[in-house]
mmCIF file of the C-alpha atoms, coordinates in Angstrom:
data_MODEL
# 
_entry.id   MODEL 
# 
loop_
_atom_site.group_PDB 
_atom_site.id 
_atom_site.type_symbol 
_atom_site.label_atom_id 
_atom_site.label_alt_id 
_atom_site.label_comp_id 
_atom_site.label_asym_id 
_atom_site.label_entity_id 
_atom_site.label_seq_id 
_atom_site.pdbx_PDB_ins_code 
_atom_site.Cartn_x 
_atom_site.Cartn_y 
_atom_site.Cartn_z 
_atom_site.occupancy 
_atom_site.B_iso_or_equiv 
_atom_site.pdbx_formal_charge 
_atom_site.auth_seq_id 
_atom_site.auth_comp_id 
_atom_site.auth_asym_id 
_atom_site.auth_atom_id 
_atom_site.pdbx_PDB_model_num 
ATOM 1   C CA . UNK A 1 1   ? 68.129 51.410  -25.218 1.00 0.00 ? 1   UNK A CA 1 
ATOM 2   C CA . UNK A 1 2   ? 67.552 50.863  -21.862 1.00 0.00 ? 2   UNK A CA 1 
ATOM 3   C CA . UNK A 1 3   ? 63.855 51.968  -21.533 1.00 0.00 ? 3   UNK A CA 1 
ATOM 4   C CA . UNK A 1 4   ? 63.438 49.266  -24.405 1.00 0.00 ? 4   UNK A CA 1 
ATOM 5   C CA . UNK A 1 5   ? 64.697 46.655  -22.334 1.00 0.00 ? 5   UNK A CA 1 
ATOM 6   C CA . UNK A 1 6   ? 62.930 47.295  -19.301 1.00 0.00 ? 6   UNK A CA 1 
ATOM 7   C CA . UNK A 1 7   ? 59.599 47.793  -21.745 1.00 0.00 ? 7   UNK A CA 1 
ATOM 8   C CA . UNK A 1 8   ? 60.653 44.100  -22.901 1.00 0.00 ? 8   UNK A CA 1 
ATOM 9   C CA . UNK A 1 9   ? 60.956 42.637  -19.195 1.00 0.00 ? 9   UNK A CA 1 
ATOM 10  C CA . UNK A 1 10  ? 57.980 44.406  -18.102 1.00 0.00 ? 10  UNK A CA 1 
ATOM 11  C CA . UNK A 1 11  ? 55.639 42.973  -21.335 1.00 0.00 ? 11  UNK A CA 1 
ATOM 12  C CA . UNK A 1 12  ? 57.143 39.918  -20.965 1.00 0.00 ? 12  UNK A CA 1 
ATOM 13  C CA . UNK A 1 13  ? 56.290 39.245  -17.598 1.00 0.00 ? 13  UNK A CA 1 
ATOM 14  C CA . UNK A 1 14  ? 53.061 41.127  -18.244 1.00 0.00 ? 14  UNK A CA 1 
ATOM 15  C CA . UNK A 1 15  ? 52.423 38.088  -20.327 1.00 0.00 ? 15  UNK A CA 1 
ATOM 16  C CA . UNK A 1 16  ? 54.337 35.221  -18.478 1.00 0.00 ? 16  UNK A CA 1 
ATOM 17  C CA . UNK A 1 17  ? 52.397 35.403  -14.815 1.00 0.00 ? 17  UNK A CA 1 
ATOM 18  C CA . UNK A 1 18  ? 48.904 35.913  -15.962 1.00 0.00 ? 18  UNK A CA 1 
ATOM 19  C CA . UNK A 1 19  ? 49.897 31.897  -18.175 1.00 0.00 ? 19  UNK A CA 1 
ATOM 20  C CA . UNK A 1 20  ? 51.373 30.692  -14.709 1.00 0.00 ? 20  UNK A CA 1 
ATOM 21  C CA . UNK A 1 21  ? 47.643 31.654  -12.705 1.00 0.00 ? 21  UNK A CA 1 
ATOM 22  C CA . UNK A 1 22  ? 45.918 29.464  -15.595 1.00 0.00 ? 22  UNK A CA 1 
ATOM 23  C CA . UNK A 1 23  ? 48.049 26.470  -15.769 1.00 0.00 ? 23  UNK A CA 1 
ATOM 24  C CA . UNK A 1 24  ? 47.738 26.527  -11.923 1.00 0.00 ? 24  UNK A CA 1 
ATOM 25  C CA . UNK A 1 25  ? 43.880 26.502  -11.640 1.00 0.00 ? 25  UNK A CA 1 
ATOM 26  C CA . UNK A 1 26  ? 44.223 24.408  -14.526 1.00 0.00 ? 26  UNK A CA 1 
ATOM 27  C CA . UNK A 1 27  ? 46.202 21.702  -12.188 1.00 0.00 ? 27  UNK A CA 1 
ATOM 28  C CA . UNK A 1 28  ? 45.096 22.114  -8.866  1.00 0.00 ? 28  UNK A CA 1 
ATOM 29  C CA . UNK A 1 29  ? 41.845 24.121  -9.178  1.00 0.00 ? 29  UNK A CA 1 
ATOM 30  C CA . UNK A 1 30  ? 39.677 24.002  -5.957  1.00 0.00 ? 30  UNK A CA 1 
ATOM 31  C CA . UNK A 1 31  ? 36.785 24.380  -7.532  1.00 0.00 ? 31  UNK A CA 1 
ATOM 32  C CA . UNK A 1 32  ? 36.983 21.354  -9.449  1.00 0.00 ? 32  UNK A CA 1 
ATOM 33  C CA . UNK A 1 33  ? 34.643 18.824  -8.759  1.00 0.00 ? 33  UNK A CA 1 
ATOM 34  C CA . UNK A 1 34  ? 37.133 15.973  -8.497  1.00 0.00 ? 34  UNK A CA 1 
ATOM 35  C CA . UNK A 1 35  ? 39.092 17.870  -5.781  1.00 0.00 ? 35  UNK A CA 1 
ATOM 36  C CA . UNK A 1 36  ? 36.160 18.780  -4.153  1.00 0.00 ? 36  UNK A CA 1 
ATOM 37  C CA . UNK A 1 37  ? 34.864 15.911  -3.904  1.00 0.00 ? 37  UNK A CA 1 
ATOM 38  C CA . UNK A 1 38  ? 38.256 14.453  -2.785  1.00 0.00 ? 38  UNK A CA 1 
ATOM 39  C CA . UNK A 1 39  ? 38.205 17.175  -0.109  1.00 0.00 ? 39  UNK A CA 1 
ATOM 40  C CA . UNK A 1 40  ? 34.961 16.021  1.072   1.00 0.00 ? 40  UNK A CA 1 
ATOM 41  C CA . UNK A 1 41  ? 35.621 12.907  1.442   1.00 0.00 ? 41  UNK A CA 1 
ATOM 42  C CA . UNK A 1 42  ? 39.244 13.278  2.896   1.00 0.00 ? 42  UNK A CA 1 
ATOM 43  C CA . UNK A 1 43  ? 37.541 15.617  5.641   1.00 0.00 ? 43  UNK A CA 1 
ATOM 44  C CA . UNK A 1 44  ? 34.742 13.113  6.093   1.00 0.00 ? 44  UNK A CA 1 
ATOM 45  C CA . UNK A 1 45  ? 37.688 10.815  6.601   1.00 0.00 ? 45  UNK A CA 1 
ATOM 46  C CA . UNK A 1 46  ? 39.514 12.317  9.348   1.00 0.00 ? 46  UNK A CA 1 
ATOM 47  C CA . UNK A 1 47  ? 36.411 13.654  11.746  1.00 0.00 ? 47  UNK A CA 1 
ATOM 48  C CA . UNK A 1 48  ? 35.578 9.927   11.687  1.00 0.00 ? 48  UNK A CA 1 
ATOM 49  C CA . UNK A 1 49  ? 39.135 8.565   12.739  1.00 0.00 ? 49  UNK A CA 1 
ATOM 50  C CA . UNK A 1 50  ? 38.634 12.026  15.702  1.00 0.00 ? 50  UNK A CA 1 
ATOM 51  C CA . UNK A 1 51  ? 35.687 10.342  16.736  1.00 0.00 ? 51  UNK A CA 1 
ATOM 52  C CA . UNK A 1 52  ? 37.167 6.424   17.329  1.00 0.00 ? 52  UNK A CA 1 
ATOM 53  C CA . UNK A 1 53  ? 38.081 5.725   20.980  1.00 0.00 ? 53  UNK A CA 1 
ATOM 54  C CA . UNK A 1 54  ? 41.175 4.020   22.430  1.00 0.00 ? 54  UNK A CA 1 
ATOM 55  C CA . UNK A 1 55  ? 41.460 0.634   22.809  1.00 0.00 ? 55  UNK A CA 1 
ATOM 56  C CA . UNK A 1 56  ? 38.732 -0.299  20.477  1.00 0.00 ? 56  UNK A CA 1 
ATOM 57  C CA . UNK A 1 57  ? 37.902 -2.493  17.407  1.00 0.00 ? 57  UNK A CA 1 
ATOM 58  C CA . UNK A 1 58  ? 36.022 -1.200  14.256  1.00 0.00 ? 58  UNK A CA 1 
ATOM 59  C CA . UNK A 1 59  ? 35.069 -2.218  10.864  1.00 0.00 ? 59  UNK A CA 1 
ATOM 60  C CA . UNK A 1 60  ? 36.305 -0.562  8.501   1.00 0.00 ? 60  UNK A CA 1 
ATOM 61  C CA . UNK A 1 61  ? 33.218 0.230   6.151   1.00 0.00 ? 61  UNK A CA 1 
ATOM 62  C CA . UNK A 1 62  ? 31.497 1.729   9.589   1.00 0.00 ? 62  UNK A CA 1 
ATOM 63  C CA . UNK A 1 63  ? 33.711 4.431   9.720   1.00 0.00 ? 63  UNK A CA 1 
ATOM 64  C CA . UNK A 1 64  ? 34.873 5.143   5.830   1.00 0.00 ? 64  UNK A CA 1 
ATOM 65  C CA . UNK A 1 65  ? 31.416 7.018   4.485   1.00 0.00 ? 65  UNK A CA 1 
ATOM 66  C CA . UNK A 1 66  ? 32.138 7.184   0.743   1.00 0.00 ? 66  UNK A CA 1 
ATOM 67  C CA . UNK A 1 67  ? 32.250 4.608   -2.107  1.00 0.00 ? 67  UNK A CA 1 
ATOM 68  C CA . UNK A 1 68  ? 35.915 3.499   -2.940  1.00 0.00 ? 68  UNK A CA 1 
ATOM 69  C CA . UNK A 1 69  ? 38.110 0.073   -4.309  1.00 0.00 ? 69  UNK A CA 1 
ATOM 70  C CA . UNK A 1 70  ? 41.330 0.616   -2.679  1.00 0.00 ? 70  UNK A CA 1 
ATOM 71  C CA . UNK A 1 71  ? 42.990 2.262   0.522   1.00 0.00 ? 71  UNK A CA 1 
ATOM 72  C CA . UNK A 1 72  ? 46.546 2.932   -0.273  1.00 0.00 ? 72  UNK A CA 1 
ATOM 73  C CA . UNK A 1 73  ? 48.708 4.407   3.043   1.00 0.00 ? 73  UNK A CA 1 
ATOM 74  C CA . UNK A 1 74  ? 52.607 5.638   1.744   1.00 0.00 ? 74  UNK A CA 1 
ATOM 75  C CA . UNK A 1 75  ? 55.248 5.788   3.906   1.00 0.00 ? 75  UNK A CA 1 
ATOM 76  C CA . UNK A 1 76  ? 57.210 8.723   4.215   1.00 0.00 ? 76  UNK A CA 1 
ATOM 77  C CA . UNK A 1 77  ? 60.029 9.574   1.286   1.00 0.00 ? 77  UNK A CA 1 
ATOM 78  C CA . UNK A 1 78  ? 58.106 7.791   -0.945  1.00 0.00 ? 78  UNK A CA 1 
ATOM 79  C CA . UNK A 1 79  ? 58.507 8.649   -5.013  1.00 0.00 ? 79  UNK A CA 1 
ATOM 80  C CA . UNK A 1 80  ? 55.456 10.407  -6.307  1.00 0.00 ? 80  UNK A CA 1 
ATOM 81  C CA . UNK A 1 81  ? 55.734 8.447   -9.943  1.00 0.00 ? 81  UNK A CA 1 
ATOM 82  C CA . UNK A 1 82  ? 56.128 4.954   -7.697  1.00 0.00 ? 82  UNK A CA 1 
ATOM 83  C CA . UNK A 1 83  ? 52.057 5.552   -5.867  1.00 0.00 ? 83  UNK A CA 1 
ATOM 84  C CA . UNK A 1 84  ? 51.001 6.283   -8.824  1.00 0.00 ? 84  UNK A CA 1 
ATOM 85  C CA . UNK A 1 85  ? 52.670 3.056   -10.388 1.00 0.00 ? 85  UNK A CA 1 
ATOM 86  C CA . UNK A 1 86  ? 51.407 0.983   -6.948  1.00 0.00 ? 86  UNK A CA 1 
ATOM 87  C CA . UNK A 1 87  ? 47.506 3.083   -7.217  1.00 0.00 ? 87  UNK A CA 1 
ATOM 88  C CA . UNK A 1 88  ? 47.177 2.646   -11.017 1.00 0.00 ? 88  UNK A CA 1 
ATOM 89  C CA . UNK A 1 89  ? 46.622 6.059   -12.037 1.00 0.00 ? 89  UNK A CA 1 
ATOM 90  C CA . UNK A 1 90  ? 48.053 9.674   -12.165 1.00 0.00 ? 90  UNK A CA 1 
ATOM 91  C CA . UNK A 1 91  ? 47.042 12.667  -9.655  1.00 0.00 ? 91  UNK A CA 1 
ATOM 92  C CA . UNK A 1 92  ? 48.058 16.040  -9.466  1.00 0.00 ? 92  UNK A CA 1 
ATOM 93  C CA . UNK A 1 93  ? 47.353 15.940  -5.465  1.00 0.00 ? 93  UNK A CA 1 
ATOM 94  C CA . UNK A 1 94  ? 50.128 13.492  -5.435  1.00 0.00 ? 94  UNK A CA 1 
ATOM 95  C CA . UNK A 1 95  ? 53.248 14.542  -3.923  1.00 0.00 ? 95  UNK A CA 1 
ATOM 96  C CA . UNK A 1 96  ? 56.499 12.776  -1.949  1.00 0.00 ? 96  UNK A CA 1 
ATOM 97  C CA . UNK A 1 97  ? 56.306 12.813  1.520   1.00 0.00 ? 97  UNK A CA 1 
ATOM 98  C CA . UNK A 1 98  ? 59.544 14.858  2.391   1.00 0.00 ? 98  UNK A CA 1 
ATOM 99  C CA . UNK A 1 99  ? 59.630 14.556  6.567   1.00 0.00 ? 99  UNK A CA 1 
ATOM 100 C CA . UNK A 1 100 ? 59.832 12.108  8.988   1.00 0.00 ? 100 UNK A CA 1 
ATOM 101 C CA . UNK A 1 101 ? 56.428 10.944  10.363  1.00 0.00 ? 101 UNK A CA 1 
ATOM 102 C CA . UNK A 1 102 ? 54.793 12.230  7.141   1.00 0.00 ? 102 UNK A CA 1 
ATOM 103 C CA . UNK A 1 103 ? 51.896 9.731   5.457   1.00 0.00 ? 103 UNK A CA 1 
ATOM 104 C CA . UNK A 1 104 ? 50.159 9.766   2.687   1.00 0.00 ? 104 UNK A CA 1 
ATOM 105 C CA . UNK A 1 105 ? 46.366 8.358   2.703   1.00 0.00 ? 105 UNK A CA 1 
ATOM 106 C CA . UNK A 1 106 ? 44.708 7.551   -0.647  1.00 0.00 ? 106 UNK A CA 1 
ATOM 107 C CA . UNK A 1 107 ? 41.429 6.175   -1.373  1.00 0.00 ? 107 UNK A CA 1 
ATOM 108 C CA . UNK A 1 108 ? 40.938 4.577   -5.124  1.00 0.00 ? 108 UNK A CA 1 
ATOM 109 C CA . UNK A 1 109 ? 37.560 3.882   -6.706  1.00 0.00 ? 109 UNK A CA 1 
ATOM 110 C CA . UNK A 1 110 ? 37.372 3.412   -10.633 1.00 0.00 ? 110 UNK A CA 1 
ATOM 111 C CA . UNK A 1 111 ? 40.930 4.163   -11.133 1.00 0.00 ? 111 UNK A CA 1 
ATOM 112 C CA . UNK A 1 112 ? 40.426 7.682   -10.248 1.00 0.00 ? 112 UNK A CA 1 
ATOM 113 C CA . UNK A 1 113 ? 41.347 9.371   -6.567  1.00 0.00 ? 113 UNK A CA 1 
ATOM 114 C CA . UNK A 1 114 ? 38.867 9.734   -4.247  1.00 0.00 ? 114 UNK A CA 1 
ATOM 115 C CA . UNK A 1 115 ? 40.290 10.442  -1.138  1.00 0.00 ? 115 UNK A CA 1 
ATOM 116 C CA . UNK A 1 116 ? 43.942 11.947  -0.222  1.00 0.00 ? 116 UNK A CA 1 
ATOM 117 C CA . UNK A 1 117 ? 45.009 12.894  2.713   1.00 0.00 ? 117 UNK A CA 1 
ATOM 118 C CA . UNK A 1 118 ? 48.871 13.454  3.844   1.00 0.00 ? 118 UNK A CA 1 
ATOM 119 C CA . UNK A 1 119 ? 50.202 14.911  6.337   1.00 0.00 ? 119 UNK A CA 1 
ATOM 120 C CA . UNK A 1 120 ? 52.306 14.464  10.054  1.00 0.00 ? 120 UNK A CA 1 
ATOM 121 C CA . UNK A 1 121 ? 50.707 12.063  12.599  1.00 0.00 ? 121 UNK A CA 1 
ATOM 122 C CA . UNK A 1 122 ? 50.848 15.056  15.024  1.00 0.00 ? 122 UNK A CA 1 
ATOM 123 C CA . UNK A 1 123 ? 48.627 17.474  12.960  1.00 0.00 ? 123 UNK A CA 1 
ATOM 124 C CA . UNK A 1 124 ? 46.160 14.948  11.346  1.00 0.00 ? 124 UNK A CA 1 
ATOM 125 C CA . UNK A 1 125 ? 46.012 13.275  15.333  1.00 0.00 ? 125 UNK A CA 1 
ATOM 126 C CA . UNK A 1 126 ? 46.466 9.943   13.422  1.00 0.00 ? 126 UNK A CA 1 
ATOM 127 C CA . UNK A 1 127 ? 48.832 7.713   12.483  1.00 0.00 ? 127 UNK A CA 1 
ATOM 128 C CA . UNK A 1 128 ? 48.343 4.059   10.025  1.00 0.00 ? 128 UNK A CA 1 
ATOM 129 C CA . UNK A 1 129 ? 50.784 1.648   11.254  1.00 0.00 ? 129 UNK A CA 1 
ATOM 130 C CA . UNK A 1 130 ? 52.517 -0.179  8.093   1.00 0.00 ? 130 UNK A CA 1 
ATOM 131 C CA . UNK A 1 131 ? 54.663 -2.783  10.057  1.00 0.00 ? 131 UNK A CA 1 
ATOM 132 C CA . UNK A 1 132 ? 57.551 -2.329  8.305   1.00 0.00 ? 132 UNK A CA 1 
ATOM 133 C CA . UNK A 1 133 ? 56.149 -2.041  4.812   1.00 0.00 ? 133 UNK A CA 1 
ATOM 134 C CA . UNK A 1 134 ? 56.926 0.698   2.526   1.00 0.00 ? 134 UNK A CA 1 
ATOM 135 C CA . UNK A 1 135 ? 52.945 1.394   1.727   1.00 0.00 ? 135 UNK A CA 1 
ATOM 136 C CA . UNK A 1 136 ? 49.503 -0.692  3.274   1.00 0.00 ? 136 UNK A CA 1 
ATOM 137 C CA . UNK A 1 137 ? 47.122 -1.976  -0.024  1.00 0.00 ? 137 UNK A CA 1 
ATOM 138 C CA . UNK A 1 138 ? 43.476 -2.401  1.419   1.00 0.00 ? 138 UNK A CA 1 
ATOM 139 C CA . UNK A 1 139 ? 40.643 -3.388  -0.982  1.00 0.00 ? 139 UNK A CA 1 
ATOM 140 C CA . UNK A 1 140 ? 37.236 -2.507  0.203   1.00 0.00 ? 140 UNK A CA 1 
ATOM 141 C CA . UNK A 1 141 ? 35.714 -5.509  0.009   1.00 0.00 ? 141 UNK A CA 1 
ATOM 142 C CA . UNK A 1 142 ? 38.465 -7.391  2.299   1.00 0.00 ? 142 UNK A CA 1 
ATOM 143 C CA . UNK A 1 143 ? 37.675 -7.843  6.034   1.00 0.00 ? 143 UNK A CA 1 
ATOM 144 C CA . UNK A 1 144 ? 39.149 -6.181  8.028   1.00 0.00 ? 144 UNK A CA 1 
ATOM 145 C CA . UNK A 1 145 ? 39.130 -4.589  11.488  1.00 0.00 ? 145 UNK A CA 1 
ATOM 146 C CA . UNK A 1 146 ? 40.965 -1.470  12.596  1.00 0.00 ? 146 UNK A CA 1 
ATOM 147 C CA . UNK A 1 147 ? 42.390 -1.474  16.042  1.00 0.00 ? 147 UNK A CA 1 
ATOM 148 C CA . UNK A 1 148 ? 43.025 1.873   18.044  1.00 0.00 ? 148 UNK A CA 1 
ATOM 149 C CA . UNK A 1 149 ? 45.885 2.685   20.335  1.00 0.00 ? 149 UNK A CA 1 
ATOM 150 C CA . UNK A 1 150 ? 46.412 6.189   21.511  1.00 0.00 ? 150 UNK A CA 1 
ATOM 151 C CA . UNK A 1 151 ? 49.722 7.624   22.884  1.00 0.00 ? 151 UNK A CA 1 
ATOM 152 C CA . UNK A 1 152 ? 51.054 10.957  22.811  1.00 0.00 ? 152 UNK A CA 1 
ATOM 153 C CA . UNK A 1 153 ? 47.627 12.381  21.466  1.00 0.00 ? 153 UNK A CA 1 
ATOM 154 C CA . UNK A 1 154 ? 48.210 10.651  18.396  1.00 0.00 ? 154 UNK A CA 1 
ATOM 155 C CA . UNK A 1 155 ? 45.783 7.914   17.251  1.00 0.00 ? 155 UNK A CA 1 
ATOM 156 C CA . UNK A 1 156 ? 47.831 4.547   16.060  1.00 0.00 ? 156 UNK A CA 1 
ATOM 157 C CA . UNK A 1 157 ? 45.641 2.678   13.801  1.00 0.00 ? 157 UNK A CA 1 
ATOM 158 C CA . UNK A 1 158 ? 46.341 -0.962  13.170  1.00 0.00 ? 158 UNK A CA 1 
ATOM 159 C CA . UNK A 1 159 ? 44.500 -3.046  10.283  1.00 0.00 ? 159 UNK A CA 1 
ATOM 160 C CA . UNK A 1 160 ? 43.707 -6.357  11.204  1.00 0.00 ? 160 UNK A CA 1 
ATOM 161 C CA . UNK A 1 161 ? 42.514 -9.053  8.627   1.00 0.00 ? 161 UNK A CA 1 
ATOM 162 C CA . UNK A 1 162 ? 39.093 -10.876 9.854   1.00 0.00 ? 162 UNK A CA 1 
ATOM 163 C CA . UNK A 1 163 ? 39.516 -14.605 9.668   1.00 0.00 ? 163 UNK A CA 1 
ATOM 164 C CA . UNK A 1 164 ? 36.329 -16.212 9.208   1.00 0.00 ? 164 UNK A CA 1 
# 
């Protein structure tokens, strides 16, 4: 009786973990073009903010290299199902920021994620300030300059609306 049981655990699981490994690559498969491509991008992303100096202005389209609608920034503790409510579609790459200082970047374009990016402001070396709000909603085709402070190491980026 008890070899039959442990033959029953043993299939089981035999048959349980190899269905967990799909549904994950099925979810959050790196080789998938859409997550590459949001890897890219998100990459391309941050070496650019690396390379802005302190105390400067920039445009915005000089320094974000890939095609996109909408730049969302989340504070931290904010509910995964409310971005995607506030972005206007669903991503498995979304996730709620659970730490103090933790952001959440995400660039839109066609109602699909482009661009994602969260982490601290001490490891990504950036920081988007939010004045208060609970998330930052940029369109591309708004004007706007970004303004660099840097204190502690950590780049504080400010967006500025052009007035004409």
């Amino acid at each position: 009786m008890k070899n039959k049981k442990k033959r029953i655990i043993v299939v089981s699981l035999s048959m349980i973990i190899p269905i967990i490994c799909i549904l994950y690559f099925v979810v959050f498969n790196p080789f998938n073009s859409q997550n590459k491509l949001q890897n890219e991008n998100s990459s391309t992303f941050i070496n650019k903010i690396s390379s802005l100096e302190d105390g400067k202005e920039y445009r915005l389209s000089d320094f974000v290299p890939f095609e996109w609608d909408n730049m969302y920034v989340f504070s931290e503790y904010t509910d995964e199902a409310y971005i995607e409510k506030v972005i206007g579609t669903e991503s498995s790459r979304i996730h709620i920021s659970d730490s103090e200082g933790m952001q959440q970047v995400i660039f839109v374009r066609n109602k699909e994620v482009v661009g994602y990016i969260q982490g601290m402001d001490y490891k990504l070396g950036f920081s988007v300030e939010r004045k208060g709000q609970e998330y930052l909603a940029i369109k591309s085709d708004d004007n706007y300059k970004l303004h660099v402070n840097m204190k502690d190491g950590i780049k504080y980026l400010e967006f500025k609306a052009v007035t004409q």
